[in-house]
N, C-alpha and C positions, 0 to 999 in steps of 0.2 A: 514931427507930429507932437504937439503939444496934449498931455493928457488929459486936460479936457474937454479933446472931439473925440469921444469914448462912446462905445455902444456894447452894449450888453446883453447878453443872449441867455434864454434858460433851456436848454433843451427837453422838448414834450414827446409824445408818441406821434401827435397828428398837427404839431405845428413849433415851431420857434418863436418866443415870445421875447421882443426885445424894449429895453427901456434907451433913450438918445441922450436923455437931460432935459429934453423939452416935451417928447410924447411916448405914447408906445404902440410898438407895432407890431403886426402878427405878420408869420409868410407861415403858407403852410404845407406841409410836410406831407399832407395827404396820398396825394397823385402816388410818391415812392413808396409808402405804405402799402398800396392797394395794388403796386406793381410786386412787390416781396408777397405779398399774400395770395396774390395771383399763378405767380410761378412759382412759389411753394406748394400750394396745390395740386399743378402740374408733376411737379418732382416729384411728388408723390406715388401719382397713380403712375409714372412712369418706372420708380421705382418695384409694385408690385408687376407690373410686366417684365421686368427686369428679374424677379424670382424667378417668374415661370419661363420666361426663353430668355437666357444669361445672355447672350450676343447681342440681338437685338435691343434691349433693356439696356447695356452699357453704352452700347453708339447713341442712342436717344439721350441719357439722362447726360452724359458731355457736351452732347448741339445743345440742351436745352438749360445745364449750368453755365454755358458758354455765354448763351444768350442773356440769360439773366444778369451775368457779372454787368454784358457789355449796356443793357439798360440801365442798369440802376448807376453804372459811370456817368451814362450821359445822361439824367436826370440829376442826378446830385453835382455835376459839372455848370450845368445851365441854373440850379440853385444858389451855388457858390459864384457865379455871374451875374446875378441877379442882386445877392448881398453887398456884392462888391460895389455893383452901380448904384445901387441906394446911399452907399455909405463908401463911398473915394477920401481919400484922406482922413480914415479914422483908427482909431484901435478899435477892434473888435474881442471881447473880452466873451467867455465862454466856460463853460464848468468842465474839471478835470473828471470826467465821470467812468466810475468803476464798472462795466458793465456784466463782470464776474461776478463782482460780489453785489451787484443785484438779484440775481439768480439764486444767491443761496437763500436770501430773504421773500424769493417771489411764489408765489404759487403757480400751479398750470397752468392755467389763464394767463397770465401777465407775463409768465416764463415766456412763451408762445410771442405773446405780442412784443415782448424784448424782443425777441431775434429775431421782427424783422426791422429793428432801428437800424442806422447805419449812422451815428453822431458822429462816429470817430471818424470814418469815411470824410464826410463834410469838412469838419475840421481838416482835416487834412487837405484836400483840396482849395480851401479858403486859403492857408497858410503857403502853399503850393504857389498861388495866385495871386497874394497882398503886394507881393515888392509891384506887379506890371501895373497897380489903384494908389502906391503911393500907403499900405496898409498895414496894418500889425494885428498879429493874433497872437492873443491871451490867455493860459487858461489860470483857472482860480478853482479851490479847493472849496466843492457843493455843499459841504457839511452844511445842513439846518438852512438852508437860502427860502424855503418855503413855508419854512416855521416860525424863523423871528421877525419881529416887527421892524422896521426900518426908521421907524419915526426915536423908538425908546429903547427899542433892544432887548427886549421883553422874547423868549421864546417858549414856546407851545410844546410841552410832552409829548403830548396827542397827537393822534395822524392827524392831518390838514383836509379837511373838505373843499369845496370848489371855491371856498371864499373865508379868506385870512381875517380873522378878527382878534385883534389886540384887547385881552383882557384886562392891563393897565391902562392904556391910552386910548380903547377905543376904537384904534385907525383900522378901519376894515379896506380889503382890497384883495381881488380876481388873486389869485394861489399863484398863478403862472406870474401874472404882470410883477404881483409880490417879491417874488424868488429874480427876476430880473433885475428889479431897483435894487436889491439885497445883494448881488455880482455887480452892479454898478458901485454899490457904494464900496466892498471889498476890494476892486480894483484902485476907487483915489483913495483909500485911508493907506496903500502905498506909496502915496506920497502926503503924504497926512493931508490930505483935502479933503472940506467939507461940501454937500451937497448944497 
């Protein structure tokens, strides 16, 4: 594999956003989202029946952790098959993301919607999967890929709204697509390649 048939991925809450060299593309992450928030729900209320009759409440919340594991496998499986057929013979390049030390910085709300990500999951099965695509998995250190400009290098203090604007250069561009060209380009300046 020559490094550059490279694709680049940023990973989001509700979708994967990737940059090829030539365009970008979204797959999205929805469906497993709205599966973790589903049966997290469940777990829940099975949980408090679980207070009040301990027996019953234990056999339940096993069938229904059980279940859950075994969805969100075969979801994130057929994911990771899907990227593969898109992208056979590439490096797929991905951010090393801390999903701990997210949590120290997150609030409720976000803490919550963290866990129901599953990035590492994914990765893992991509990488699991890449030798039977002729493939390679990547990861690259996230620091600021949403922040800095890709054109001039130029990076933002401030948190990032839905849309990257270069205060030196100008170069505006989607937050997501942004942070992907930004892991594309991190990827060849390991082999000192320019875009």
């Amino acid at each position: 594999i020559t490094p550059i048939q490279v694709v680049a991925f940023d990973s989001n809450l509700f979708s994967l956003d990737g940059y090829d060299g030539e365009k970008f593309v979204t797959i999205s992450l929805k469906q497993l989202y709205t599966l973790k928030f589903t049966m997290q729900r469940k777990r829940s209320r099975v949980q408090f029946l679980a207070s009040k009759k301990f027996r019953v409440g234990r056999r339940l919340l096993n069938k229904y952790s059980h279940r859950e594991r075994n969805r969100v496998n075969d979801l994130v499986h057929k994911l990771a098959n899907l990227v593969l057929d898109l992208y056979h013979h590439h490096v797929l390049v991905f951010e090393r993301l801390n999903k701990q030390g997210m949590f120290e910085n997150a609030g409720d709300s976000l803490s919550r919607k963290l866990s129901r990500t599953v990035w590492r999951k994914l990765v893992s099965a991509l990488r699991y999967k890449a030798s039977l695509y002729n493939c390679k998995v990547v990861e690259v250190n996230p620091h600021f890929t949403s922040r800095s400009c890709p054109k001039c290098g130029w990076v933002d203090s401030r948190r990032v709204g839905k849309t990257f604007t270069c205060e030196k250069c100008r170069f505006t561009l989607d937050r997501q697509f942004n942070a992907s060209l930004n892991i594309f380009k991190r990827y060849l300046k390991r082999f000192n390649l320019k875009m």
